[in-house]
N, C-alpha and C positions, 0 to 999 in steps of 0.2 A: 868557302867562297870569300868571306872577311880574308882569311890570310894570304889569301893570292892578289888580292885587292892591296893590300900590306905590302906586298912582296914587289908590285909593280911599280907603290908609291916612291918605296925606299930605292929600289933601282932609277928611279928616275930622277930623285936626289942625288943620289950617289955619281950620276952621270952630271948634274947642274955644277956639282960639287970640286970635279975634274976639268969642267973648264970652269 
């Protein structure tokens, strides 16, 4: 549960990160 949680944070960084 934690690491899906994890997995959505970082992608959604990774998306801030690109624009």
């Amino acid at each position: 549960m934690l690491l899906i949680f994890f997995f959505f944070f970082s992608h959604q960084i990774f998306i801030m990160m690109l624009f």
